[in-house]
Each structure stands twice: as C-alpha cells, then as structure tokens.
C-alpha positions as YAML, in Angstrom:
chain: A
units: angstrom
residues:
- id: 1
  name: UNK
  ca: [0.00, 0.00, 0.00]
- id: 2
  name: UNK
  ca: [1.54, 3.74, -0.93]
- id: 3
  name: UNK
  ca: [1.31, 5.46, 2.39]
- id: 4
  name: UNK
  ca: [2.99, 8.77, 0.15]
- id: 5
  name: UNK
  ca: [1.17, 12.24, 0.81]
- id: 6
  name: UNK
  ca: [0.18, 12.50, -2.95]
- id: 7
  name: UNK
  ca: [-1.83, 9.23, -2.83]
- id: 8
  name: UNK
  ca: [-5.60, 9.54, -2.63]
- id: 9
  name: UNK
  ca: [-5.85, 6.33, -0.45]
- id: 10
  name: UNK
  ca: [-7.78, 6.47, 2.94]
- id: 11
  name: UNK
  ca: [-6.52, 4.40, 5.94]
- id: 12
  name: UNK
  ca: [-9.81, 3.50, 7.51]
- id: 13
  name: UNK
  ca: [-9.21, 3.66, 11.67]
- id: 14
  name: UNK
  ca: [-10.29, 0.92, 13.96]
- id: 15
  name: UNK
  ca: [-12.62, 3.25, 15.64]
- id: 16
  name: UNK
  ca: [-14.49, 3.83, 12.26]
- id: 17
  name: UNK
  ca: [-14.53, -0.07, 11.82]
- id: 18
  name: UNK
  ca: [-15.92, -0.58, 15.42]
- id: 19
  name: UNK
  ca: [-18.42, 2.68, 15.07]
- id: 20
  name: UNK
  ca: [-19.76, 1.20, 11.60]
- id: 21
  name: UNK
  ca: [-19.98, -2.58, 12.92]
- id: 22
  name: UNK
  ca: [-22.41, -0.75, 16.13]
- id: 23
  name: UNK
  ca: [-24.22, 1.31, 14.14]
- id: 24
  name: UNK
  ca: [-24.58, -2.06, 11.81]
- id: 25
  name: UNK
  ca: [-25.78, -4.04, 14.79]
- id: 26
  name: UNK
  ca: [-28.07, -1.46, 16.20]
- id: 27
  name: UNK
  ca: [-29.90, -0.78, 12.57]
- id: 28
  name: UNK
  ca: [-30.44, -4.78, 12.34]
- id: 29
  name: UNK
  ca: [-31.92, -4.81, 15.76]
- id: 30
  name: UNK
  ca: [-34.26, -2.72, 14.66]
- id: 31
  name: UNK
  ca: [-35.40, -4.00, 11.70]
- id: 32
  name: UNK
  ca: [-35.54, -7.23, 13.69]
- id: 33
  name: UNK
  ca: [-37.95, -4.90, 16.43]
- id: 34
  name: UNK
  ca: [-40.19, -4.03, 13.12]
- id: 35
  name: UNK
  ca: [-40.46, -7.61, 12.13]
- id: 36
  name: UNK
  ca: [-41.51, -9.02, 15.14]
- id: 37
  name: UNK
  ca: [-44.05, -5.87, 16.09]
- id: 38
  name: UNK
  ca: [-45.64, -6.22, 12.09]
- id: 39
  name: UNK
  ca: [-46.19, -10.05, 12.49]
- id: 40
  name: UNK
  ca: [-46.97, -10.26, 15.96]
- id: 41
  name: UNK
  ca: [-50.19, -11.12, 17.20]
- id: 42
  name: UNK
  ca: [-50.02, -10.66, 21.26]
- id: 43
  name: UNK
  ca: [-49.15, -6.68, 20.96]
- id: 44
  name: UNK
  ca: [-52.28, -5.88, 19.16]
- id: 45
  name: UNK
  ca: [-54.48, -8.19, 21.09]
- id: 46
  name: UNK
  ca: [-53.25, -6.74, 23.86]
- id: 47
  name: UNK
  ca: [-53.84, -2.97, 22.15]
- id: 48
  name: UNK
  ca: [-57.24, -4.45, 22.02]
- id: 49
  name: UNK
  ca: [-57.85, -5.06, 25.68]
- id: 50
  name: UNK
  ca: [-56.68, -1.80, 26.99]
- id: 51
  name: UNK
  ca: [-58.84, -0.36, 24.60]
- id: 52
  name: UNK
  ca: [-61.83, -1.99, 25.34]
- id: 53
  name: UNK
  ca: [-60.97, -1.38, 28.90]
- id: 54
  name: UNK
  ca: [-60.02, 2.37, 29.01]
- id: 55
  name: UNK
  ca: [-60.52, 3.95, 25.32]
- id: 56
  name: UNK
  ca: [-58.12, 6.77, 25.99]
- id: 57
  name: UNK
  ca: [-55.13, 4.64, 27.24]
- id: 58
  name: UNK
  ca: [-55.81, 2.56, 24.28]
- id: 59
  name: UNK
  ca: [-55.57, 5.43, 21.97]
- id: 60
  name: UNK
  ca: [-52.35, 6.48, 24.08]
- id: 61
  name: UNK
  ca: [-51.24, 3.11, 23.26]
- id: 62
  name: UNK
  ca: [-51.73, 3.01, 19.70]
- id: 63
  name: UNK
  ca: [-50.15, 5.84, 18.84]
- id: 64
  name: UNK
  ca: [-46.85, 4.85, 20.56]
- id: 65
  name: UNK
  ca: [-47.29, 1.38, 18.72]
- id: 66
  name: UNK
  ca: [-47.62, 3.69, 15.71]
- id: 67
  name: UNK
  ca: [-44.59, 5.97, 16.46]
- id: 68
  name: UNK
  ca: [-42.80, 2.42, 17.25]
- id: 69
  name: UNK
  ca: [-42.96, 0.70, 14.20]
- id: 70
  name: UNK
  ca: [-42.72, 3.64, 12.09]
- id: 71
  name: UNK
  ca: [-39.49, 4.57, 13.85]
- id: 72
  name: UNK
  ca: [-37.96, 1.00, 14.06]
- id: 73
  name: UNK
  ca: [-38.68, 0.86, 10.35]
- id: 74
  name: UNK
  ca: [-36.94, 3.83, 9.13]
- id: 75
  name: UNK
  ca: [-33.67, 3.19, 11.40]
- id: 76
  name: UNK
  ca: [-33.99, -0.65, 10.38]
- id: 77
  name: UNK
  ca: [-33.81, 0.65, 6.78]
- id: 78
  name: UNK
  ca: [-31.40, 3.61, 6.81]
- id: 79
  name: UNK
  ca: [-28.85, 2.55, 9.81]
- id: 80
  name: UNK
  ca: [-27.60, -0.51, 7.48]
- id: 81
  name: UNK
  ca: [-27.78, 1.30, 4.46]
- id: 82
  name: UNK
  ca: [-26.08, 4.15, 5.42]
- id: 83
  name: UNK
  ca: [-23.54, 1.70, 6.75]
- id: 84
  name: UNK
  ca: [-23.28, -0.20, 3.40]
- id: 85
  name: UNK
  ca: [-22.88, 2.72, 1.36]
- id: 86
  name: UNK
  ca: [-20.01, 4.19, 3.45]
- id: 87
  name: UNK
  ca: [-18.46, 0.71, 3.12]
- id: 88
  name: UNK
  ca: [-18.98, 1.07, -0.53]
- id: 89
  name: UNK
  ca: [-17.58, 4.55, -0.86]
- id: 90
  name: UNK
  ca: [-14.68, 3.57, 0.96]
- id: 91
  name: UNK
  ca: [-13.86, 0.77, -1.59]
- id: 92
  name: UNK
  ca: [-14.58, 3.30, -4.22]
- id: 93
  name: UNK
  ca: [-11.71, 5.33, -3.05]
- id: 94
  name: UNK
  ca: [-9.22, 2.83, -2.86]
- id: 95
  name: UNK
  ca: [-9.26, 1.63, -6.15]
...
C-alpha cells in the first residue's frame, strides 16, 4: 500500500470499523424490532384489551405502537444502508 502524501488512499481507523460494525448491529436490531411488532399477534391483542378497557389509554397506546414501528422501520432501513454505502464509498476510493 503507498502510504505517500500525494496518494488519494484512505486508511480507515479501527474506531471507524468498530463505530460502523455498532451502528450495523443497532440498525439490524431494529429492523428485527419491526419484524416481530408487524407479524406479531399478542401486541395488538393486547392494544385491544386496553382499549376496550379504558378507550383513551388505548388510543395512548396506539399511537406509541404507531410511532414504534414507524421509527424502528426507518432506522432498520437507513442505519444498514447508510452503513453499506459508506463501506462502498470507501472501496470506491481505494481503487
């Protein structure tokens, strides 16, 4: 590898490795949390209780599931990707 100031080669840190491999982990977890809140049946029968129970703590309720899964989807989605396409830039620059 040319380590010369006029190369354009990055050196890629073993903080940046360890900060990409969290921020990996942490994205799959949750797209994971998405998965299991989209195909499981126990949360919304149990949205379904407390709402039958006390309306307005079941409206509470569903709008946090909401916020949830709409959050958990969009940092399921973008955390890895984000990751990925640093890893690709990366490559891109030491060609």
């Amino acid at each position: 590898m040319d380590l010369s100031p006029e190369s354009n080669k990055k050196i890629i840190h073993y903080s940046d490795i360890l900060a990409l491999t969290a921020f990996l982990i942490i994205g799959i977890g949750f797209f994971f949390l998405f998965l299991h809140l989209h195909h499981s049946n126990e949360v919304l029968e149990y949205l379904n209780r407390v709402n039958l129970a006390n309306s307005t703590a079941g409206l509470w309720l569903t709008v946090i599931y909401g916020i949830v899964k709409l959050l958990s989807v969009i940092l399921g989605l973008s955390l890895p990707g984000a990751v990925i396409y640093k890893f690709l830039q990366f490559i891109n620059t030491n060609r």
